[in-house]
MOPAC internal coordinates of N, CA, C and O (Angstrom, degrees):
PM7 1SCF
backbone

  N    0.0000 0     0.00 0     0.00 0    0    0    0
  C    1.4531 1     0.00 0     0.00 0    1    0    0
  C    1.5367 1   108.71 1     0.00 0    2    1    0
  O    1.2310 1   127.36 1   -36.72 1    3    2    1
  N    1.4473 1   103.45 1   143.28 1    3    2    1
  C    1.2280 1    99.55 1   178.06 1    5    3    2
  C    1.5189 1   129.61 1   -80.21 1    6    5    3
  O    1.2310 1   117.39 1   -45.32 1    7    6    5
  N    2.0268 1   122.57 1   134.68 1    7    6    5
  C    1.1585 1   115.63 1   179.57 1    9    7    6
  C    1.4410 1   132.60 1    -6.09 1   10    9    7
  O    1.2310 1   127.16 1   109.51 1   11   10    9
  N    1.5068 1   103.84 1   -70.49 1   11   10    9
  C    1.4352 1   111.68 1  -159.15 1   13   11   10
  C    1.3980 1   122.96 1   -85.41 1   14   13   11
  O    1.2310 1   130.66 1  -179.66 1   15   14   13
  N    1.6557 1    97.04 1     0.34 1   15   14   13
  C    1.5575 1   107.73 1   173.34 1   17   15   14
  C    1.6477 1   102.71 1   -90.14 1   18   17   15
  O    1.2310 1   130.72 1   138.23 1   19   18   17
  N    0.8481 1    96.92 1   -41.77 1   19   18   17
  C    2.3809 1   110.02 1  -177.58 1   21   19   18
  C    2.3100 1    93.49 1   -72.04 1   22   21   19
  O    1.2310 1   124.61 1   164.76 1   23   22   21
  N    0.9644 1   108.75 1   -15.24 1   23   22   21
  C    1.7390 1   113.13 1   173.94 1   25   23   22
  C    1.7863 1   103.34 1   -90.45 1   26   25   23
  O    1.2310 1   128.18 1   129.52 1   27   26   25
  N    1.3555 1   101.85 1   -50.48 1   27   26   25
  C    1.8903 1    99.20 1  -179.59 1   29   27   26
  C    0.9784 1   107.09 1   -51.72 1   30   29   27
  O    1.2310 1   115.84 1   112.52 1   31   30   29
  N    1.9978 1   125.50 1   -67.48 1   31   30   29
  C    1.0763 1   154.21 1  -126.27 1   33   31   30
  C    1.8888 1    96.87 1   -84.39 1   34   33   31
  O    1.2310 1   127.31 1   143.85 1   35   34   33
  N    1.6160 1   103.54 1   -36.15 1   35   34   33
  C    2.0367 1    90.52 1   178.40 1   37   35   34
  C    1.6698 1   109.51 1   -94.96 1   38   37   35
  O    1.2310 1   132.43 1  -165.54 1   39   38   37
  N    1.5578 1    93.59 1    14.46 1   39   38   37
  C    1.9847 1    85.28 1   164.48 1   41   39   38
  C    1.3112 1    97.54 1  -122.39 1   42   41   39
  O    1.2310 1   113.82 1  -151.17 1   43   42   41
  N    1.2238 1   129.30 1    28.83 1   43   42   41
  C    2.2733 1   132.84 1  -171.07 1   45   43   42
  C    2.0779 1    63.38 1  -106.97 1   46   45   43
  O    1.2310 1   101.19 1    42.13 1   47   46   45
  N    1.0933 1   151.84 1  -137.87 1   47   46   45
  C    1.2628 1   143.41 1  -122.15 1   49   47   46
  C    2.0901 1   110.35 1   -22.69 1   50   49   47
  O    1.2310 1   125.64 1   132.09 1   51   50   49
  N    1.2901 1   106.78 1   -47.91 1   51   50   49
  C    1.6121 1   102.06 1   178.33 1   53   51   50
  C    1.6928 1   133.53 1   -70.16 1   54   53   51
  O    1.2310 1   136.72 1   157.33 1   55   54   53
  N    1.7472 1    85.23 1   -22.67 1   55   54   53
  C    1.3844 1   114.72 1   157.87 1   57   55   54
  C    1.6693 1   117.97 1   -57.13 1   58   57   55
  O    1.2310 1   124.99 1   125.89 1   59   58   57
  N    0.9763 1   108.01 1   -54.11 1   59   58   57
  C    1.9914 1   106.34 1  -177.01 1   61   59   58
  C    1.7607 1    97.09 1  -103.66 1   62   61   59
  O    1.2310 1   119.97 1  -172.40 1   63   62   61
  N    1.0076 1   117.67 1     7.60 1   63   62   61
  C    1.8754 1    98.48 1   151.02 1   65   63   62
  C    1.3279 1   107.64 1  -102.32 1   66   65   63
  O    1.2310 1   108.94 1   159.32 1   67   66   65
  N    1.4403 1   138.32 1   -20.68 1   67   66   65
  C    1.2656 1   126.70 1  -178.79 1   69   67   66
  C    1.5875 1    95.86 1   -89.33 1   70   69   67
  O    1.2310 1   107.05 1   125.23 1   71   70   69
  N    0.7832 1   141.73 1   -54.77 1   71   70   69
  C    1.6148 1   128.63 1   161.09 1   73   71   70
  C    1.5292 1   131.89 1   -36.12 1   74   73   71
  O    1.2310 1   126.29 1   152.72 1   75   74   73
  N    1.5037 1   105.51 1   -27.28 1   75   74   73
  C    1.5868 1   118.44 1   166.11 1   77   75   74
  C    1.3354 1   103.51 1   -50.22 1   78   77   75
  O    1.2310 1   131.80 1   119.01 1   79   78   77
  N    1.4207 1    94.83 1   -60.99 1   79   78   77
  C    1.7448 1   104.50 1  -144.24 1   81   79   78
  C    1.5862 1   101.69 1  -101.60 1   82   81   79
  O    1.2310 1   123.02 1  -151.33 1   83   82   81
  N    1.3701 1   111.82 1    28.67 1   83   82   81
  C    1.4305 1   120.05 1   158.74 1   85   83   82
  C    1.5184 1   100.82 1  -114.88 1   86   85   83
  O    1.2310 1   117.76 1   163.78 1   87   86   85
  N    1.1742 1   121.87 1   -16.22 1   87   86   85
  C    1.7828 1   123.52 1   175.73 1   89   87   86
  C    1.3030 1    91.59 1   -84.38 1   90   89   87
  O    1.2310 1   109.91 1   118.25 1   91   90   89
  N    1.5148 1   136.54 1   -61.75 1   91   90   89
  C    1.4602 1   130.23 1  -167.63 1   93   91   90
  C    1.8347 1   116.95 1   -40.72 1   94   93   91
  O    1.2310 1   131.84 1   134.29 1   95   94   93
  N    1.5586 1    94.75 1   -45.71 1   95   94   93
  C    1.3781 1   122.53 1  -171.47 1   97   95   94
  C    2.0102 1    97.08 1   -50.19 1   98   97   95
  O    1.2310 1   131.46 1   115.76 1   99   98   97
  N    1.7478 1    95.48 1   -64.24 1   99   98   97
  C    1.2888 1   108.16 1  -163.31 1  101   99   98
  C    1.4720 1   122.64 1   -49.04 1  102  101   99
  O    1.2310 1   138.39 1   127.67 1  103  102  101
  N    1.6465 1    81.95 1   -52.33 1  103  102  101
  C    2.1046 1    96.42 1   175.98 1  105  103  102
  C    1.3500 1   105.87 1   -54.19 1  106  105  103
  O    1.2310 1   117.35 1   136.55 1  107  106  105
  N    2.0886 1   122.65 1   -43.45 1  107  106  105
  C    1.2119 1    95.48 1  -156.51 1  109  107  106
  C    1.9094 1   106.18 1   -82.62 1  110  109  107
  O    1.2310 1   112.14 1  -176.15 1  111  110  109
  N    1.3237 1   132.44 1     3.85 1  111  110  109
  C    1.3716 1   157.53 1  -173.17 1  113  111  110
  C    1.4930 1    86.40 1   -78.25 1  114  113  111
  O    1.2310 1   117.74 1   106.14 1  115  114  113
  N    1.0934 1   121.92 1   -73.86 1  115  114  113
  C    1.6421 1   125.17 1  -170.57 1  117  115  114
  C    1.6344 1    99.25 1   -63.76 1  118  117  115
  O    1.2310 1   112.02 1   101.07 1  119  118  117
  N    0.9562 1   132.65 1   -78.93 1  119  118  117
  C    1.7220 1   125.97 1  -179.06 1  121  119  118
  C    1.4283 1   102.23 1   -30.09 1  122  121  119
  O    1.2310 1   113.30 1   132.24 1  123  122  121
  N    1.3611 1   130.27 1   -47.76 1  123  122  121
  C    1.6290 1   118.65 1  -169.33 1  125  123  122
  C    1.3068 1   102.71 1   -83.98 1  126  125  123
  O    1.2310 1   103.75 1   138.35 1  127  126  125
  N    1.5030 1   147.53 1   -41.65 1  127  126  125
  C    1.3040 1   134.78 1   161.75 1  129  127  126
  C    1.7856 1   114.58 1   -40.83 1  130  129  127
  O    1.2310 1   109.83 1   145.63 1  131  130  129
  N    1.3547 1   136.70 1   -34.37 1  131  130  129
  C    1.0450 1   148.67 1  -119.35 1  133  131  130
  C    1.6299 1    93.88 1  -111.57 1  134  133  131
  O    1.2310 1   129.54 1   146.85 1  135  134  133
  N    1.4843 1    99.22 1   -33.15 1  135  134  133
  C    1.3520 1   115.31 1  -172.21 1  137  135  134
  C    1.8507 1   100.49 1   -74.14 1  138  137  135
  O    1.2310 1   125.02 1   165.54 1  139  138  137
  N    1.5137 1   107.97 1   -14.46 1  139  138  137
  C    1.6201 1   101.82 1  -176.15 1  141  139  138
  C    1.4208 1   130.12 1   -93.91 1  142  141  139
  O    1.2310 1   136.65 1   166.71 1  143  142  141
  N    1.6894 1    85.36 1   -13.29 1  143  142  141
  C    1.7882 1   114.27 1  -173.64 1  145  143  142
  C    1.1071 1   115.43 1  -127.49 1  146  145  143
  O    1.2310 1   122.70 1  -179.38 1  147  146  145
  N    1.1906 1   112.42 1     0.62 1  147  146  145
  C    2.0839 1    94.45 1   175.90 1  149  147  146
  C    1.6472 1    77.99 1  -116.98 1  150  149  147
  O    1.2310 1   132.89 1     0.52 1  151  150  149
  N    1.3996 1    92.69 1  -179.48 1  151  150  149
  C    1.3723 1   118.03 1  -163.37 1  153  151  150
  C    2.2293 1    92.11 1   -89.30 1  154  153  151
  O    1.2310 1   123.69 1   -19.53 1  155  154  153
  N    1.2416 1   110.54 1   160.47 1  155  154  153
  C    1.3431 1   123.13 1   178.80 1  157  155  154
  C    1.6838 1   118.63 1   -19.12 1  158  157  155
  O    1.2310 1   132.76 1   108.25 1  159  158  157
  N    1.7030 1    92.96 1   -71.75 1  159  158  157
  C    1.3351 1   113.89 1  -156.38 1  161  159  158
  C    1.8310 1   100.37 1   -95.96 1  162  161  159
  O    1.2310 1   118.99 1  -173.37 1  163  162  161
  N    1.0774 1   119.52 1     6.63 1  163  162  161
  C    1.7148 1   131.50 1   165.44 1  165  163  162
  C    1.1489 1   111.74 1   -77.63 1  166  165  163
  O    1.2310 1   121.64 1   -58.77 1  167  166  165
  N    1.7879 1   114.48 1   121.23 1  167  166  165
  C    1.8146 1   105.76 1   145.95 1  169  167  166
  C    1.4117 1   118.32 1   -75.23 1  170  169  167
  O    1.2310 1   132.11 1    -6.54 1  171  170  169
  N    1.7855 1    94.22 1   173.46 1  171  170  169
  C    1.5269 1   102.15 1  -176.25 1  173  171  170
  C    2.0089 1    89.04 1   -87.23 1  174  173  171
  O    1.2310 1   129.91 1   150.55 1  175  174  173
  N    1.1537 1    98.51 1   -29.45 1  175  174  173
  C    1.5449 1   104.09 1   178.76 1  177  175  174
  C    1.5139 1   141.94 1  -127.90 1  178  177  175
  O    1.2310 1   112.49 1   -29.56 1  179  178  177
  N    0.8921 1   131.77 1   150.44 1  179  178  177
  C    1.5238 1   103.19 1  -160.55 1  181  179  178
  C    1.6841 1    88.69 1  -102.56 1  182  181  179
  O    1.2310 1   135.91 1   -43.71 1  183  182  181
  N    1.3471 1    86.80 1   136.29 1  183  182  181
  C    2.1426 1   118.75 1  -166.20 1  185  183  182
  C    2.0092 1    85.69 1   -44.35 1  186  185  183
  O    1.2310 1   123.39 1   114.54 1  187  186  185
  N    1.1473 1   111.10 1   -65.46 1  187  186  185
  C    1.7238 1   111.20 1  -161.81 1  189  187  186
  C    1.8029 1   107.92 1   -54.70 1  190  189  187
  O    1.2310 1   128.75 1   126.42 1  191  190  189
  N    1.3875 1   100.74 1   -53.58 1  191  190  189
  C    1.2665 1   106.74 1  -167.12 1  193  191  190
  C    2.1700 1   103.85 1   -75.80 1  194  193  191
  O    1.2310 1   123.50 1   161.88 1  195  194  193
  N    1.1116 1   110.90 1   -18.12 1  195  194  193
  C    1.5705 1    99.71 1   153.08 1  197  195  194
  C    1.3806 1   116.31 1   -65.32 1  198  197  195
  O    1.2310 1   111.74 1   148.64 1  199  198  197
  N    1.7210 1   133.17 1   -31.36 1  199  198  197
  C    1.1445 1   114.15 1  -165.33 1  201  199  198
  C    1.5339 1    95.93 1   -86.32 1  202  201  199
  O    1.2310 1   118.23 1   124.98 1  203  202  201
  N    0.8878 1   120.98 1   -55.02 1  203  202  201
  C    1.7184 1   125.26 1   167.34 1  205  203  202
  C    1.2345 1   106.28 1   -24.83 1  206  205  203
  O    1.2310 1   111.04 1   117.61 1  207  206  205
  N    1.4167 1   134.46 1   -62.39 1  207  206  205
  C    1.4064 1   134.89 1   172.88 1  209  207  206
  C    0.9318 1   125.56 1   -27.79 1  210  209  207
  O    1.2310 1   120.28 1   133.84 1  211  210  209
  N    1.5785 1   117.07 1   -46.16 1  211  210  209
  C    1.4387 1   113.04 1  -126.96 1  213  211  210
  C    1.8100 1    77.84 1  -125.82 1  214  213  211
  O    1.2310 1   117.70 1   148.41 1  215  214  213
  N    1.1401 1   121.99 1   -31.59 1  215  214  213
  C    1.7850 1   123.79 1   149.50 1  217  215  214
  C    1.4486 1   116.32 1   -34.10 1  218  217  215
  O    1.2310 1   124.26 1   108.92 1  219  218  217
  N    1.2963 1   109.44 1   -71.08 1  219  218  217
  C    1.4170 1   129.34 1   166.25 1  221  219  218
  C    1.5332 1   124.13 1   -28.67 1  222  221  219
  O    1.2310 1   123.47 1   112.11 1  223  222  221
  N    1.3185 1   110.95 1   -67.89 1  223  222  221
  C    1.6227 1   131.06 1   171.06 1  225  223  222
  C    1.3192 1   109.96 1   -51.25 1  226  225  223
  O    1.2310 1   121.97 1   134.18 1  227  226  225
  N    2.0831 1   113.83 1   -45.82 1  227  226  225
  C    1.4565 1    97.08 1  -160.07 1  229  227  226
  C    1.6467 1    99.18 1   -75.07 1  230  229  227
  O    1.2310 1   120.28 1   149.51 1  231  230  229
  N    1.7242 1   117.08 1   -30.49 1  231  230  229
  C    1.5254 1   112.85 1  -173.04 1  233  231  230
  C    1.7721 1   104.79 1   -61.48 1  234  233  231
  O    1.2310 1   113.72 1   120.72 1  235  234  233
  N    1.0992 1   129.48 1   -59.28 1  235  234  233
  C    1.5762 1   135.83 1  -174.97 1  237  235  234
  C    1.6238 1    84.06 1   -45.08 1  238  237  235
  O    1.2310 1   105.51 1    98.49 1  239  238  237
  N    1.6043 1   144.45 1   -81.51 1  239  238  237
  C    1.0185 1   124.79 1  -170.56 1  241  239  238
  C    1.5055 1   132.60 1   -49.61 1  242  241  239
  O    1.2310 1   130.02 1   126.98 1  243  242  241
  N    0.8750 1    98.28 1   -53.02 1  243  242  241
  C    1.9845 1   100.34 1   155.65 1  245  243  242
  C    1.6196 1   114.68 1   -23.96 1  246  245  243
  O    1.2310 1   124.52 1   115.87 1  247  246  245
  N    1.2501 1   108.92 1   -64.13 1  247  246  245
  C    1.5539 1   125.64 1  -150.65 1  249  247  246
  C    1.5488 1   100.29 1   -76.44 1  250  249  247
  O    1.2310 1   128.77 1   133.83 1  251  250  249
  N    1.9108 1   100.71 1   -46.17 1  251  250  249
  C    1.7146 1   100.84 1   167.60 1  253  251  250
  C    2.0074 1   120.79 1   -61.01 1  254  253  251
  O    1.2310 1   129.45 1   159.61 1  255  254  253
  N    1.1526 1    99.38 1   -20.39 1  255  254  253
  C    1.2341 1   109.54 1  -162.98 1  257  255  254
  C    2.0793 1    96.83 1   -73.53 1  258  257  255
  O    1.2310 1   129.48 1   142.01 1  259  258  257
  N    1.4345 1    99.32 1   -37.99 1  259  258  257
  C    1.6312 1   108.93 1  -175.66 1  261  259  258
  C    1.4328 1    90.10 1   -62.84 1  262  261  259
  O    1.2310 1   116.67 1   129.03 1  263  262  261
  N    1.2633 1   123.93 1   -50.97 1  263  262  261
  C    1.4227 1   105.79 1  -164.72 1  265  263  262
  C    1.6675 1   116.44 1   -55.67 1  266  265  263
  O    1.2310 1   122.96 1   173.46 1  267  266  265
  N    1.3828 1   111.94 1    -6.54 1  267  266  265
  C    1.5423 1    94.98 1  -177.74 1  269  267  266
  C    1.2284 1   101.03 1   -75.71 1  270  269  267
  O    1.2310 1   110.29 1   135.05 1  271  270  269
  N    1.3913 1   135.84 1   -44.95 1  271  270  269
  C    1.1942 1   124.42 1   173.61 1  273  271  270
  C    1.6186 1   137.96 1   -48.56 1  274  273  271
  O    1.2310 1   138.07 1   141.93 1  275  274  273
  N    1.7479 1    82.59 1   -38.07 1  275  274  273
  C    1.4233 1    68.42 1   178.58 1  277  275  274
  C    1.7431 1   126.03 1  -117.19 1  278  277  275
  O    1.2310 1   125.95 1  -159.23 1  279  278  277
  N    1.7469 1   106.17 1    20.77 1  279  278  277
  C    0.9606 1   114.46 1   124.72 1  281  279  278
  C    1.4374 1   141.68 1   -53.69 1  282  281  279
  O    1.2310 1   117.57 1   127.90 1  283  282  281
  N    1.2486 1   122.23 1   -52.10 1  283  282  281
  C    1.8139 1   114.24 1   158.23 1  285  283  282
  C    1.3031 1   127.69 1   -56.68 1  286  285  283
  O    1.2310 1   119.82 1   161.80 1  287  286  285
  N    1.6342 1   117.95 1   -18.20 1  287  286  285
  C    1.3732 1   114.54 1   164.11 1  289  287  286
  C    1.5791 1   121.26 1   -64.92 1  290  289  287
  O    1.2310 1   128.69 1   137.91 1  291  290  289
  N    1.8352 1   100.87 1   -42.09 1  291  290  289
  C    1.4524 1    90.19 1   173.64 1  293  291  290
  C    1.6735 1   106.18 1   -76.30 1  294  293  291
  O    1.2310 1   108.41 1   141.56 1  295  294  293
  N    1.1126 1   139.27 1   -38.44 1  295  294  293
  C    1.6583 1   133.12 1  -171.25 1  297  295  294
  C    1.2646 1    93.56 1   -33.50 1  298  297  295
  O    1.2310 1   125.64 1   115.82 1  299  298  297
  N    1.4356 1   106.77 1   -64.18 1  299  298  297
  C    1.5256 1   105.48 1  -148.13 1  301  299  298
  C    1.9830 1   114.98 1   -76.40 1  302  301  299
  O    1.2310 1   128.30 1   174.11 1  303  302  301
  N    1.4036 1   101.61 1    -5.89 1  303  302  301
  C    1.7139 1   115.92 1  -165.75 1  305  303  302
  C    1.7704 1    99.81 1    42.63 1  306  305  303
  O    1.2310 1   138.79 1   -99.76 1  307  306  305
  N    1.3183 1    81.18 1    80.24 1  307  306  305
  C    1.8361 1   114.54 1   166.47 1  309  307  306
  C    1.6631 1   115.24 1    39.75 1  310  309  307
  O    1.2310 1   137.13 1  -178.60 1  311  310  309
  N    1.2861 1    84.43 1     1.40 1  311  310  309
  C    2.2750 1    92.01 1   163.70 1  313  311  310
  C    1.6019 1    97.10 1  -109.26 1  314  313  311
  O    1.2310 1   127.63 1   -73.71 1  315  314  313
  N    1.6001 1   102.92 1   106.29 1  315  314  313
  C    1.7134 1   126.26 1  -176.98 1  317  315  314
  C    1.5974 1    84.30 1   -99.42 1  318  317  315
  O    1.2310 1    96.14 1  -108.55 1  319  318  317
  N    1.1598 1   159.66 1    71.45 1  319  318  317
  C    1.3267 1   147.68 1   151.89 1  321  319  318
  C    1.4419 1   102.78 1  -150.14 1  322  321  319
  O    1.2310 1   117.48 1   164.83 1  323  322  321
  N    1.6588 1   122.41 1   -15.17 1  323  322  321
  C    1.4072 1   114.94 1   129.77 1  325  323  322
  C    1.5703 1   137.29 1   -61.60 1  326  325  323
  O    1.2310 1   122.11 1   167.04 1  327  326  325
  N    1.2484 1   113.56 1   -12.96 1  327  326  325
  C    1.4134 1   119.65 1  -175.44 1  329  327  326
  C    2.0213 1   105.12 1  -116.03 1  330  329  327
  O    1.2310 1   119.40 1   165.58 1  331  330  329
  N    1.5026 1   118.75 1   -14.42 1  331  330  329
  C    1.0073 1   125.64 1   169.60 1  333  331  330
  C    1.8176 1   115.96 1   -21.72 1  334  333  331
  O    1.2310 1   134.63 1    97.78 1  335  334  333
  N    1.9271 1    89.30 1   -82.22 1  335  334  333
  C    1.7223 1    71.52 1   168.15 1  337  335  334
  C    1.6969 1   148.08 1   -41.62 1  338  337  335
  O    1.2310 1   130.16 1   155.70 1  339  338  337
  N    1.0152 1    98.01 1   -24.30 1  339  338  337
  C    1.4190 1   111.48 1  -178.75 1  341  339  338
  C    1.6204 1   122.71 1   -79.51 1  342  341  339
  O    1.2310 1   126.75 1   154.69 1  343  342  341
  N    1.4089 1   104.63 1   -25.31 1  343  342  341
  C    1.6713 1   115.18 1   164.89 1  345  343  342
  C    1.4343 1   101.59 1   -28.56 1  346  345  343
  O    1.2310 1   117.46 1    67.33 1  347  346  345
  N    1.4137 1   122.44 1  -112.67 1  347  346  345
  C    1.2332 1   128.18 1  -168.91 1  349  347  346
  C    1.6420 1   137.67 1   -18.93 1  350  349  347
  O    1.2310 1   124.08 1   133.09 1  351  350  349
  N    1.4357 1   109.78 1   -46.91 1  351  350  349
  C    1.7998 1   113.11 1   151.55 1  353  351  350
  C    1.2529 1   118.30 1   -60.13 1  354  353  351
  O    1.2310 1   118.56 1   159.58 1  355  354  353
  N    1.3451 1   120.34 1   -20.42 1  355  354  353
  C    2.3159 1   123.09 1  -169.03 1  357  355  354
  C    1.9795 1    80.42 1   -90.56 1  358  357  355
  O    1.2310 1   130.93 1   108.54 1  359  358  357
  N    1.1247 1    96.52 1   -71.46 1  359  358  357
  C    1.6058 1    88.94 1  -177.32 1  361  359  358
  C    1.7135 1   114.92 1   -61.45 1  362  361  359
  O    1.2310 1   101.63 1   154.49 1  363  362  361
  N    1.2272 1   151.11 1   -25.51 1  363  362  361
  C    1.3577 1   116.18 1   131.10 1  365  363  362
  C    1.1243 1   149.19 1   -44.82 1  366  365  363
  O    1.2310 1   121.52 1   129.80 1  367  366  365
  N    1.5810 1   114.70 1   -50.20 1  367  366  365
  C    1.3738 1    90.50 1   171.31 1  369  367  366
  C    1.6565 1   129.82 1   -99.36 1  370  369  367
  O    1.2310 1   119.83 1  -148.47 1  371  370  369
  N    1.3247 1   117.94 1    31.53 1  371  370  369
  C    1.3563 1   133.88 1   118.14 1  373  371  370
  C    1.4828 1   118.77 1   -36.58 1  374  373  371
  O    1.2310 1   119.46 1    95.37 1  375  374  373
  N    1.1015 1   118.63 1   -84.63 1  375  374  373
  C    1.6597 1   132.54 1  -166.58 1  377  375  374
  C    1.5112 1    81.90 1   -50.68 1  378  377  375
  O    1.2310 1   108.25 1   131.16 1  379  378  377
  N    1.3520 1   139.56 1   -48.84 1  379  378  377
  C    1.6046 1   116.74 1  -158.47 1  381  379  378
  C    1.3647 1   107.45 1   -85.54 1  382  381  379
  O    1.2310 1   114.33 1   137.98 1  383  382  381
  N    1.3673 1   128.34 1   -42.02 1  383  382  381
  C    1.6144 1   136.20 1   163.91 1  385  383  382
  C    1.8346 1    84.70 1   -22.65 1  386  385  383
  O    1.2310 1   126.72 1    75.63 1  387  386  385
  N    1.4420 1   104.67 1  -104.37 1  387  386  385
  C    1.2075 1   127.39 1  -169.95 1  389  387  386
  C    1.1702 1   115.03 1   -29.27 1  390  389  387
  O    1.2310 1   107.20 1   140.80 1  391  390  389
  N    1.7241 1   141.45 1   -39.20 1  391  390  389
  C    1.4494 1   125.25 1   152.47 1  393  391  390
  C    1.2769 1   116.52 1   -56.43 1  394  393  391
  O    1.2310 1   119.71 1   141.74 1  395  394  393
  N    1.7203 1   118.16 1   -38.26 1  395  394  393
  C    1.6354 1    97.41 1   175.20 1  397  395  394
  C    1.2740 1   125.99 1   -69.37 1  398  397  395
  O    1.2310 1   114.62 1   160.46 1  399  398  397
  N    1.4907 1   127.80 1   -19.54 1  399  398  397
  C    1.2365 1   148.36 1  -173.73 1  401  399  398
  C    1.4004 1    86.70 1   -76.25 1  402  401  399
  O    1.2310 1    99.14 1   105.72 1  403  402  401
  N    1.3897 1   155.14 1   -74.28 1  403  402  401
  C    1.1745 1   154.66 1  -159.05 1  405  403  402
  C    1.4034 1   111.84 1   -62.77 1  406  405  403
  O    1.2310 1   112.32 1   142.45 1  407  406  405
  N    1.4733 1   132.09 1   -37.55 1  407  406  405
  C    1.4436 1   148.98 1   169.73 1  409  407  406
  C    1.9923 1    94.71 1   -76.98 1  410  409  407
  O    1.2310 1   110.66 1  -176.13 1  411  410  409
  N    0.8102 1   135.17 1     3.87 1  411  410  409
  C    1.6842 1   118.48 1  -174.65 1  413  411  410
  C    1.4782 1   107.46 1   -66.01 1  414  413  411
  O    1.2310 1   120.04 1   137.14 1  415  414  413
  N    1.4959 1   117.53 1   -42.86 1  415  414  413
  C    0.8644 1   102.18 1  -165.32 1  417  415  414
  C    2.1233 1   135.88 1   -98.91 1  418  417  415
  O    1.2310 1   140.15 1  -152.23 1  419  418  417
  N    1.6353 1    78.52 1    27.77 1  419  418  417
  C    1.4097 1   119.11 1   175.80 1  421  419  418
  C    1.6680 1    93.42 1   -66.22 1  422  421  419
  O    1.2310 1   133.59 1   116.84 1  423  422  421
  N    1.0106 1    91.33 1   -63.16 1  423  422  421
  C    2.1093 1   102.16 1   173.28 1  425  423  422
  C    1.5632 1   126.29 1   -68.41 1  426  425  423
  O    1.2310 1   131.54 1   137.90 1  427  426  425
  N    1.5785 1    95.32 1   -42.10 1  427  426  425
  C    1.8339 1    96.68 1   176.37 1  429  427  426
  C    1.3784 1   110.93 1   -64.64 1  430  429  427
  O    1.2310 1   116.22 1   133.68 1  431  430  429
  N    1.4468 1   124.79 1   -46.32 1  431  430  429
  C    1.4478 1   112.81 1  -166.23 1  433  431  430
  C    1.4391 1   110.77 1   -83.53 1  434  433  431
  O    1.2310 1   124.58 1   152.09 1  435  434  433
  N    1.3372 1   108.82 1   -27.91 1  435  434  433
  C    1.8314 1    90.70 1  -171.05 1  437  435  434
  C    1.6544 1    87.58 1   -76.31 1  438  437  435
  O    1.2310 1   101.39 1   154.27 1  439  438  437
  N    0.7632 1   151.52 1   -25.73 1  439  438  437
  C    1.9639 1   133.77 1  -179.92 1  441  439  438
  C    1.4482 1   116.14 1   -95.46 1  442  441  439
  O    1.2310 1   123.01 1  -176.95 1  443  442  441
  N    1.7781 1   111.83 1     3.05 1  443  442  441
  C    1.6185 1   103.71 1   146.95 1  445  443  442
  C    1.7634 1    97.62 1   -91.09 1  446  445  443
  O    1.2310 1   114.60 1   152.77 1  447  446  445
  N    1.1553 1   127.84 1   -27.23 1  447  446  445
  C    1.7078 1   106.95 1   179.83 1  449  447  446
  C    1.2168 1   139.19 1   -58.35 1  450  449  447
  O    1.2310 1   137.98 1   150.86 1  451  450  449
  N    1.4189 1    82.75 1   -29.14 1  451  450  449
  C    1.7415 1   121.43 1   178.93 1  453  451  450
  C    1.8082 1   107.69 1   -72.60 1  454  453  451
  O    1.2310 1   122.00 1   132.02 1  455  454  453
  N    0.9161 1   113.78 1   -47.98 1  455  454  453
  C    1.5750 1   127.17 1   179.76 1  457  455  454
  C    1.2996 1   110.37 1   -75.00 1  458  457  455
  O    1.2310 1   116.07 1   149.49 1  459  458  457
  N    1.3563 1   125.07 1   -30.51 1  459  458  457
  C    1.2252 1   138.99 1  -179.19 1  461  459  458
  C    1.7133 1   111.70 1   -75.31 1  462  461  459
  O    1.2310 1   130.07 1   138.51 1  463  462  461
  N    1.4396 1    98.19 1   -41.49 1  463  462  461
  C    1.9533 1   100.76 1   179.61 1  465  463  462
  C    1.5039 1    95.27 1   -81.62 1  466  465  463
  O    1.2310 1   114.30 1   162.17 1  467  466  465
  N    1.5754 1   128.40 1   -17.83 1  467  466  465
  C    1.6109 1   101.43 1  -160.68 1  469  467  466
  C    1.4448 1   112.30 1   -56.17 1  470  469  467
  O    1.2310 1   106.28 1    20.15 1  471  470  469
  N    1.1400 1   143.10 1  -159.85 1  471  470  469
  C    1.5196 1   145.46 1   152.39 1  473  471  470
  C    1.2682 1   127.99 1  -104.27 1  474  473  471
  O    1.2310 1   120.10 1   180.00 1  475  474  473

């Protein structure tokens, strides 16, 4: 197997727990804002379509996550020990894209709630 796929593949487990527990973080951020602006008996989300979501998100992240690999396979035309150094910055700022992408809607919903009460 090739290097840089056996290099992606033992940081793809640290990859979807630090993404977990930046989704856990996010939902529970939005549920406690949610509690100040919706009315009592309202979610901020509907219970089914979070689990669907959050199914959804982790496969699309998965699938983006393969492409780093096998984006550097094509960069490099199948010599990954020219592109070696470069692993670690492509897979950071991945992991940070993808936490901000997972935190977005820390920002989207409170300024549709906000737009939503104006008059």
């Amino acid at each position: 197997m090739n290097t840089a796929i056996i290099w992606w593949e033992k940081r793809r487990p640290w990859f979807n727990l630090i993404l977990l527990g930046t989704r856990i973080v996010t939902i529970e951020l939005i549920e406690l804002a949610a509690n100040y602006v919706l009315p009592a008996a309202e979610d901020a989300e509907e219970p089914t379509g979070l689990v669907i979501g959050i199914i959804v998100y982790g496969l699309a992240a998965n699938i983006f996550y393969t492409l780093g690999w096998v984006s550097e396979i094509r960069w490099s035309d199948g010599d990954t020990s020219r592109t070696a150094a470069l692993r670690p910055r492509v897979f950071r700022l991945g992991l940070y894209f993808s936490i901000g992408l997972t935190q977005l809607p820390l920002i989207a919903l409170p300024l549709l709630w906000l737009g939503l009460s104006s008059p």
